[in-house]
Backbone as JSON Lines, residues from 0, in Angstrom:
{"i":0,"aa":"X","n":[34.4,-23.19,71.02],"ca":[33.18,-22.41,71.16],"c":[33.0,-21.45,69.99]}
{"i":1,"aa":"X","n":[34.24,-20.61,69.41],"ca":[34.0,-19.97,68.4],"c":[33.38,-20.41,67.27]}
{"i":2,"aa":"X","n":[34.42,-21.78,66.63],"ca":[33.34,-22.46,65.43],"c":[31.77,-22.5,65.52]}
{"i":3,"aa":"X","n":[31.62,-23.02,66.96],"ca":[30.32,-23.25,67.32],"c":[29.51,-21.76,67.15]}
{"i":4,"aa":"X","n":[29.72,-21.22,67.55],"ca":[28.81,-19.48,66.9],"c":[29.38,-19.4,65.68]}
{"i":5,"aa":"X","n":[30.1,-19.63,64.98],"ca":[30.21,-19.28,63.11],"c":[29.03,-19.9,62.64]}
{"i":6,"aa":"X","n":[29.17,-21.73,63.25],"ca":[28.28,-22.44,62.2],"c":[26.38,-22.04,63.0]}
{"i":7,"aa":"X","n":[26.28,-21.44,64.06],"ca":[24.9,-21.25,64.23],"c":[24.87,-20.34,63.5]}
{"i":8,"aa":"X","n":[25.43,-19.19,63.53],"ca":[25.01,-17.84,62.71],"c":[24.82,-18.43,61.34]}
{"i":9,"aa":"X","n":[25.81,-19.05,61.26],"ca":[25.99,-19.91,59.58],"c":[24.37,-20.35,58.87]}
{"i":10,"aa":"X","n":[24.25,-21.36,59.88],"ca":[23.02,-22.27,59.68],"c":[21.77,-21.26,59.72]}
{"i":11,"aa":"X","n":[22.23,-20.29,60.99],"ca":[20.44,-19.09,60.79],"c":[20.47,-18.37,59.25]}
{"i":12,"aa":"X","n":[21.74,-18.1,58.75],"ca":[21.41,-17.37,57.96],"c":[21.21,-17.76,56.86]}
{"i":13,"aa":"X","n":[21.72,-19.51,56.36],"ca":[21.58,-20.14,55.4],"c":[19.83,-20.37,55.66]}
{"i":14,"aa":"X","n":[19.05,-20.68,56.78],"ca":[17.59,-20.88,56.92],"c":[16.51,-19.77,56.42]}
{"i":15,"aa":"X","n":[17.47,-18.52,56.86],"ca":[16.47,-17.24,56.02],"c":[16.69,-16.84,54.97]}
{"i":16,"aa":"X","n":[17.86,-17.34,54.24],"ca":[17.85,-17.67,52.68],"c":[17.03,-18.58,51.83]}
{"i":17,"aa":"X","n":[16.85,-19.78,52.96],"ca":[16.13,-20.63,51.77],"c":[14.32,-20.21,52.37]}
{"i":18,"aa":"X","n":[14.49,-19.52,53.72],"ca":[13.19,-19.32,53.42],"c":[12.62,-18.51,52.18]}
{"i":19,"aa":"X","n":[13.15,-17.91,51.79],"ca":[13.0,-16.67,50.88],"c":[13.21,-16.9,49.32]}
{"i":20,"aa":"X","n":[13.39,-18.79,49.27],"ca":[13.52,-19.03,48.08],"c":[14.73,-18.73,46.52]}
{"i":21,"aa":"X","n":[15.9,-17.81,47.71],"ca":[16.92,-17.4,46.86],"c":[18.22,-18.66,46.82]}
{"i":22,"aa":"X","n":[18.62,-18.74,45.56],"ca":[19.78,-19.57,45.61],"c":[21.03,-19.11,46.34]}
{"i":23,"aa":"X","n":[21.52,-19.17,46.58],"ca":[23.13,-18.87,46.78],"c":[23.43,-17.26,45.67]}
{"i":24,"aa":"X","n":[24.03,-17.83,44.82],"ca":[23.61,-16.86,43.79],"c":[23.18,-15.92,43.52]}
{"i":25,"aa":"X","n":[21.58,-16.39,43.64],"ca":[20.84,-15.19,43.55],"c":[20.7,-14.19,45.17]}
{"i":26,"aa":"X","n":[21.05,-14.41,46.1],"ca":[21.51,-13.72,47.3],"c":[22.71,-13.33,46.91]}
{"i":27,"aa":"X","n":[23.85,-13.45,46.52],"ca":[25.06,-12.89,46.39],"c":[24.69,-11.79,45.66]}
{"i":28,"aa":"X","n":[23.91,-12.2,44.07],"ca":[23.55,-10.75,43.31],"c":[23.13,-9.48,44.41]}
{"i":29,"aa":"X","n":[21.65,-10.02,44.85],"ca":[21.14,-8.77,45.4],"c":[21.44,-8.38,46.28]}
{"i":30,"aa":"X","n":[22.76,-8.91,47.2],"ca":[23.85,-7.8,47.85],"c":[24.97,-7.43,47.81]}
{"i":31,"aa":"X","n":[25.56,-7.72,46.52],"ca":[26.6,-7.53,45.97],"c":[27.89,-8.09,46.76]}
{"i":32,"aa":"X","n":[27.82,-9.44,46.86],"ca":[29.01,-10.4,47.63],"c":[29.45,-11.78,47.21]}
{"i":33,"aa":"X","n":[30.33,-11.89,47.2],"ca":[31.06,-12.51,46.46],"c":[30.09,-14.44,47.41]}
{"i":34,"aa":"X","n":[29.88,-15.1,45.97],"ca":[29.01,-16.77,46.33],"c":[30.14,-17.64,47.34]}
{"i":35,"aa":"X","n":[31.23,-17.52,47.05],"ca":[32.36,-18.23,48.11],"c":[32.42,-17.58,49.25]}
{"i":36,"aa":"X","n":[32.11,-16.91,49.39],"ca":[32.47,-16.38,50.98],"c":[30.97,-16.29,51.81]}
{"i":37,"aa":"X","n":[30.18,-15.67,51.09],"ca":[28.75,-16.37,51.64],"c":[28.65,-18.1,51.75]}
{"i":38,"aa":"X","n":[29.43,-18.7,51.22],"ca":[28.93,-20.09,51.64],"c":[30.1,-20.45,52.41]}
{"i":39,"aa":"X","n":[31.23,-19.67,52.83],"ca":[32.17,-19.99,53.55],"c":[31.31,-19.77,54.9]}
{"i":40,"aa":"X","n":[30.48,-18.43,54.98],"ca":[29.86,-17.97,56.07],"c":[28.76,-18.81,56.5]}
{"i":41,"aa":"X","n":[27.99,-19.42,55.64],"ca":[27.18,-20.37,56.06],"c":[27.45,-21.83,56.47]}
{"i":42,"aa":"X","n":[28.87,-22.22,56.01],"ca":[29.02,-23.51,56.67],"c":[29.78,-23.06,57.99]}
{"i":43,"aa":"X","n":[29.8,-21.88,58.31],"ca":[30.83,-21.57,59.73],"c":[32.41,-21.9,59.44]}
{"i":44,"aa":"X","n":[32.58,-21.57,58.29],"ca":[33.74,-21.5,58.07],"c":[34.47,-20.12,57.93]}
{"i":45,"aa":"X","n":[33.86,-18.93,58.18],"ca":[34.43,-17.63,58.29],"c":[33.74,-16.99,59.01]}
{"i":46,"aa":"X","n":[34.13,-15.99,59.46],"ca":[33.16,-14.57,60.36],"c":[32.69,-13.89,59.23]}
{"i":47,"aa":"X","n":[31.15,-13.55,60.01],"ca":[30.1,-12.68,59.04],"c":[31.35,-11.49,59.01]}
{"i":48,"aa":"X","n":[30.57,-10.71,58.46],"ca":[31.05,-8.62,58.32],"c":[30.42,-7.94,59.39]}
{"i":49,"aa":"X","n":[31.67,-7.08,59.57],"ca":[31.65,-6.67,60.85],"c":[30.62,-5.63,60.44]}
{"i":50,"aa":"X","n":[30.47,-4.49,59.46],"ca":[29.72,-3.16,58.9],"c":[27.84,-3.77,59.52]}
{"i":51,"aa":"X","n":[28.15,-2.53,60.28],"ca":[26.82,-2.78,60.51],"c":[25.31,-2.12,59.49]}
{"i":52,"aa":"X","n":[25.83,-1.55,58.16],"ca":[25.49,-1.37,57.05],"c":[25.15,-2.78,56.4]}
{"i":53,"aa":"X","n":[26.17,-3.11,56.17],"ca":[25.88,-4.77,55.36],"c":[25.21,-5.64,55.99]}
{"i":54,"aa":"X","n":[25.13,-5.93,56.99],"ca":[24.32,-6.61,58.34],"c":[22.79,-6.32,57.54]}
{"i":55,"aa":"X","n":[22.68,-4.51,57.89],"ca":[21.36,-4.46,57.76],"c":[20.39,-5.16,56.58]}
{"i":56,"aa":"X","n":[21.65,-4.56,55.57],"ca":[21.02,-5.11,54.08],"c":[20.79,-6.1,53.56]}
{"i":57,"aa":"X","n":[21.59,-7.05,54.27],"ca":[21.33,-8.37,54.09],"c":[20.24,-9.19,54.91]}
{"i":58,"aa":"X","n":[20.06,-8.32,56.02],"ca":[18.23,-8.48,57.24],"c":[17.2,-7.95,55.89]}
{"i":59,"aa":"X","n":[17.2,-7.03,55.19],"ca":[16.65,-6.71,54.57],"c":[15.98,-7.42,53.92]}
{"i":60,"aa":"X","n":[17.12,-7.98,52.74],"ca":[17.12,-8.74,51.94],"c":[16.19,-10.08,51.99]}
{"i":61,"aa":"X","n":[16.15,-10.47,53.16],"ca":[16.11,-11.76,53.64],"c":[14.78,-11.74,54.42]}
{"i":62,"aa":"X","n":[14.46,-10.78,54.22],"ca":[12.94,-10.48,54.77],"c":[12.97,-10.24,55.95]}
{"i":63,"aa":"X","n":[13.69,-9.59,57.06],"ca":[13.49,-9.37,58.39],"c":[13.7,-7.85,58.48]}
{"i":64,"aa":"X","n":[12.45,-7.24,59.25],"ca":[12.35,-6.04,59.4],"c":[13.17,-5.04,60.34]}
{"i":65,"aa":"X","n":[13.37,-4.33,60.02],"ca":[14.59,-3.52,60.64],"c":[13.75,-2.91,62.15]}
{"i":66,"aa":"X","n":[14.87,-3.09,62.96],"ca":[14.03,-2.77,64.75],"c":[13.25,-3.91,64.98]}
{"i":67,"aa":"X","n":[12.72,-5.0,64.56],"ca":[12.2,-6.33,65.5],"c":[12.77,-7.05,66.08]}
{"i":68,"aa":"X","n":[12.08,-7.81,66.95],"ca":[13.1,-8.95,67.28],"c":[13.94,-9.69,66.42]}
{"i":69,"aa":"X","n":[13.22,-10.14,64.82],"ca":[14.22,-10.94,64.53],"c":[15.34,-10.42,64.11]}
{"i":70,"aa":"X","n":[15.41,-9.09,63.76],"ca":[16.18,-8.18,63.3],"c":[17.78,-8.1,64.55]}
{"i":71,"aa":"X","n":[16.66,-8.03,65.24],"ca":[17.93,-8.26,66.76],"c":[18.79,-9.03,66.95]}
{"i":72,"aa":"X","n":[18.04,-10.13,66.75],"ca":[18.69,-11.83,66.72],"c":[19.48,-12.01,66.1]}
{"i":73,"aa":"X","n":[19.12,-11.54,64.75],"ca":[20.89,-11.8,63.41],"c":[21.63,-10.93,63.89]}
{"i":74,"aa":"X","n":[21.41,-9.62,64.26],"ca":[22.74,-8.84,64.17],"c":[23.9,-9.47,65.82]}
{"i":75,"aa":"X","n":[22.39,-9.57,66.58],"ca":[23.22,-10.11,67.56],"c":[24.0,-11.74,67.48]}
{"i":76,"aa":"X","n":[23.27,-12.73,66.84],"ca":[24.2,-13.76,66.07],"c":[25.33,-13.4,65.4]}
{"i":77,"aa":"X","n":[25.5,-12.19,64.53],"ca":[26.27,-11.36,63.74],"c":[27.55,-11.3,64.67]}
{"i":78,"aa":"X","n":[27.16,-10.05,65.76],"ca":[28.39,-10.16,67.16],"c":[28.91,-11.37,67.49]}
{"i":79,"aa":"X","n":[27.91,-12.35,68.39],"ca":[28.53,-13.21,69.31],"c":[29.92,-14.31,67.78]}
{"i":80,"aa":"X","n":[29.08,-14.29,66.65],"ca":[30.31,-14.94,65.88],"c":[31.16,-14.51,65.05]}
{"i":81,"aa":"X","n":[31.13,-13.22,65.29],"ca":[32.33,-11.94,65.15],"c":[33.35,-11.91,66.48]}
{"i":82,"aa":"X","n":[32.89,-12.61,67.5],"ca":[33.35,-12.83,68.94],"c":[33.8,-11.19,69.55]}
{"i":83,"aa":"X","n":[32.31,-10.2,69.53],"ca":[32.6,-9.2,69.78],"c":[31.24,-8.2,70.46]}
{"i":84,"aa":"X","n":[31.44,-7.62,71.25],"ca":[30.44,-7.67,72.3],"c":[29.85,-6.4,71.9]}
{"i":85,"aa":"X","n":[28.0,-6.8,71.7],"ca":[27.51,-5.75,70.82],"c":[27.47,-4.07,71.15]}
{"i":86,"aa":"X","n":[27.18,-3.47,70.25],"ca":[27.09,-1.63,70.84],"c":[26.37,-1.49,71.56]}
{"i":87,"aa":"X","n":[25.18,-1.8,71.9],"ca":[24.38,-1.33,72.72],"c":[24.7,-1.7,74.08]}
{"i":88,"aa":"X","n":[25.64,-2.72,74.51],"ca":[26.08,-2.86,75.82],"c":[26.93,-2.42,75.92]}
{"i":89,"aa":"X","n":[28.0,-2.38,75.27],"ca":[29.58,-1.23,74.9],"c":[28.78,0.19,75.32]}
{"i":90,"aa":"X","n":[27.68,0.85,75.35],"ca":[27.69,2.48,75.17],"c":[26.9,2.53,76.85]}
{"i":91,"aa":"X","n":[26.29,0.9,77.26],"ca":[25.76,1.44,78.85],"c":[27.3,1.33,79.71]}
{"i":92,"aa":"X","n":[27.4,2.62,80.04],"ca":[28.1,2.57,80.97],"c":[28.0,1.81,82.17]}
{"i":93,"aa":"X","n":[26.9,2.0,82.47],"ca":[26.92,0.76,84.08],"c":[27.24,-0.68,83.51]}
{"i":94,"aa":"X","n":[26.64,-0.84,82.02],"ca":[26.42,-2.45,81.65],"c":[28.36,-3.09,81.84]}
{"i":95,"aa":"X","n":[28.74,-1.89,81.01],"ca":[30.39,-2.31,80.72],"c":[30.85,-2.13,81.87]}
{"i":96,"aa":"X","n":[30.63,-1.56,83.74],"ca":[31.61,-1.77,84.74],"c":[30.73,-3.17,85.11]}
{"i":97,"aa":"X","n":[29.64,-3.89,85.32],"ca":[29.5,-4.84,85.56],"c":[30.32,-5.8,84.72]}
{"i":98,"aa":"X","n":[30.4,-5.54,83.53],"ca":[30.85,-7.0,82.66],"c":[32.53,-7.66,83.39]}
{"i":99,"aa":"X","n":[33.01,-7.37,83.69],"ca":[34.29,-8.17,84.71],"c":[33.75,-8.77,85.64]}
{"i":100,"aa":"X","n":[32.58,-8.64,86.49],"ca":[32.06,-9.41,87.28],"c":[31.45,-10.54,86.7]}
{"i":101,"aa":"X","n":[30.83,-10.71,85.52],"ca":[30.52,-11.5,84.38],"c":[31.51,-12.23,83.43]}
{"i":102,"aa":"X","n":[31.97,-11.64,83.36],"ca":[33.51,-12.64,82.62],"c":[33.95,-13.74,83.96]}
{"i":103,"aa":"X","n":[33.85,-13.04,84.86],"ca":[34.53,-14.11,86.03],"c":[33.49,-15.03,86.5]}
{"i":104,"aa":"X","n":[32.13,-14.43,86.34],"ca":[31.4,-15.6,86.68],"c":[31.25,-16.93,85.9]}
{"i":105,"aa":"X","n":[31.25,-16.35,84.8],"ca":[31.05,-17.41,83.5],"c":[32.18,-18.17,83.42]}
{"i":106,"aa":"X","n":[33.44,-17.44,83.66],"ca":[34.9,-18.32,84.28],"c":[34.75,-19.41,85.28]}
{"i":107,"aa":"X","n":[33.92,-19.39,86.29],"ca":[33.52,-20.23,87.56],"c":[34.31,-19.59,88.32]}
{"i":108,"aa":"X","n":[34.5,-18.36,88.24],"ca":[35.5,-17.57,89.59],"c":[34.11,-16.64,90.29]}
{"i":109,"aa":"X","n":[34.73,-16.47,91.92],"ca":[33.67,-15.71,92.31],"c":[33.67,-14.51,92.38]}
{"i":110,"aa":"X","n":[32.69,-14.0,91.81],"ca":[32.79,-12.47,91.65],"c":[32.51,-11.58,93.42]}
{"i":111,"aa":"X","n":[32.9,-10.86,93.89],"ca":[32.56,-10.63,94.78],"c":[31.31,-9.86,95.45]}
{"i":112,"aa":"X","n":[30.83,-9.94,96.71],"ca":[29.7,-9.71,97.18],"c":[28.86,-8.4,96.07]}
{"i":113,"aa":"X","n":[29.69,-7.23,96.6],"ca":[29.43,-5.78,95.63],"c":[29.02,-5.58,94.15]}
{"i":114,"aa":"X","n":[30.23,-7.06,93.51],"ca":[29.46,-7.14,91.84],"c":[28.67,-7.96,91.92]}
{"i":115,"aa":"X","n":[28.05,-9.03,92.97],"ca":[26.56,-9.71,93.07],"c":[25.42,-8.6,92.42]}
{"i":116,"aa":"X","n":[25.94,-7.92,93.73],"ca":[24.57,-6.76,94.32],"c":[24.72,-5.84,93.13]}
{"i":117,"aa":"X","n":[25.84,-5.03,92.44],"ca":[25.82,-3.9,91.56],"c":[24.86,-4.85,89.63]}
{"i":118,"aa":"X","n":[25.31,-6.03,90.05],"ca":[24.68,-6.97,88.76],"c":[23.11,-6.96,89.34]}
{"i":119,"aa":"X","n":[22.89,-7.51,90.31],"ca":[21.57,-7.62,90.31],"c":[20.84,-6.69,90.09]}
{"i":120,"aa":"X","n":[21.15,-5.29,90.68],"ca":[20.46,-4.06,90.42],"c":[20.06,-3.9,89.15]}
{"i":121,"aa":"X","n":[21.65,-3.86,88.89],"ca":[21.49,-3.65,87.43],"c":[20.37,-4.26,86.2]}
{"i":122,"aa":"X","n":[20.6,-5.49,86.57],"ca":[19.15,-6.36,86.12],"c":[17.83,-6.12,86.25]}
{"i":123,"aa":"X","n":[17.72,-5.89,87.44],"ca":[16.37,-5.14,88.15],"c":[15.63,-4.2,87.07]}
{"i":124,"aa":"X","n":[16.76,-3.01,87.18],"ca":[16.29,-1.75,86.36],"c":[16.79,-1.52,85.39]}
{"i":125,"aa":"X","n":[16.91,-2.63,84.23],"ca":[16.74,-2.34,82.94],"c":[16.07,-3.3,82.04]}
């Protein structure tokens, strides 16, 4: 499953490169990163960077506006193939006591009645 999120993040981010008409190359210049490891990152052969600085600059770069959806989408592609669960659910406290009821569901174990009901709420009102 991991490869499998390297090479999507891989493939999204190699797609908003060539939308944008930059070579390899010329994306490495204008964010100062080394051409082998950007194309290590695009065939899903390494994890993006964790800095959520470099993230941005490279949304930047690539033409996606900072706070939109698509903006959302890479950084959150960024996480899931960093295999690391983003900040904004790390800082809701309610979000992080539900998530064990969620690990076990996605396990095929049953979560019990209370984390049904404390998940659903939770869903409800946010």
């Amino acid at each position: 499953m991991r490869n499998a999120n390297l090479k999507k993040f891989g493939e999204f981010l190699k797609e908003l490169r060539t939308k944008q008409n930059l070579s390899l190359r010329d994306i490495c210049k204008k964010v100062n990163y080394d051409p082998s490891n950007w194309s290590k990152i695009e065939r899903g052969l390494t994890r993006p960077p964790d800095d959520k600085q470099t993230l941005s600059q490279w949304a930047g770069v690539l033409g996606i506006k900072s706070g939109g959806e698509e903006y959302y989408n890479f950084i959150d592609l960024a996480n899931i193939a960093q295999g690391v669960i983003p900040d904004y659910i790390m800082r809701g406290a309610d979000l992080v006591k539900a998530l064990p009821a969620f690990f076990r569901t996605v396990r095929n174990e049953k979560p019990t009645k209370k984390e049904i009901d404390d998940l659903v709420n939770l869903i409800k009102n946010n």
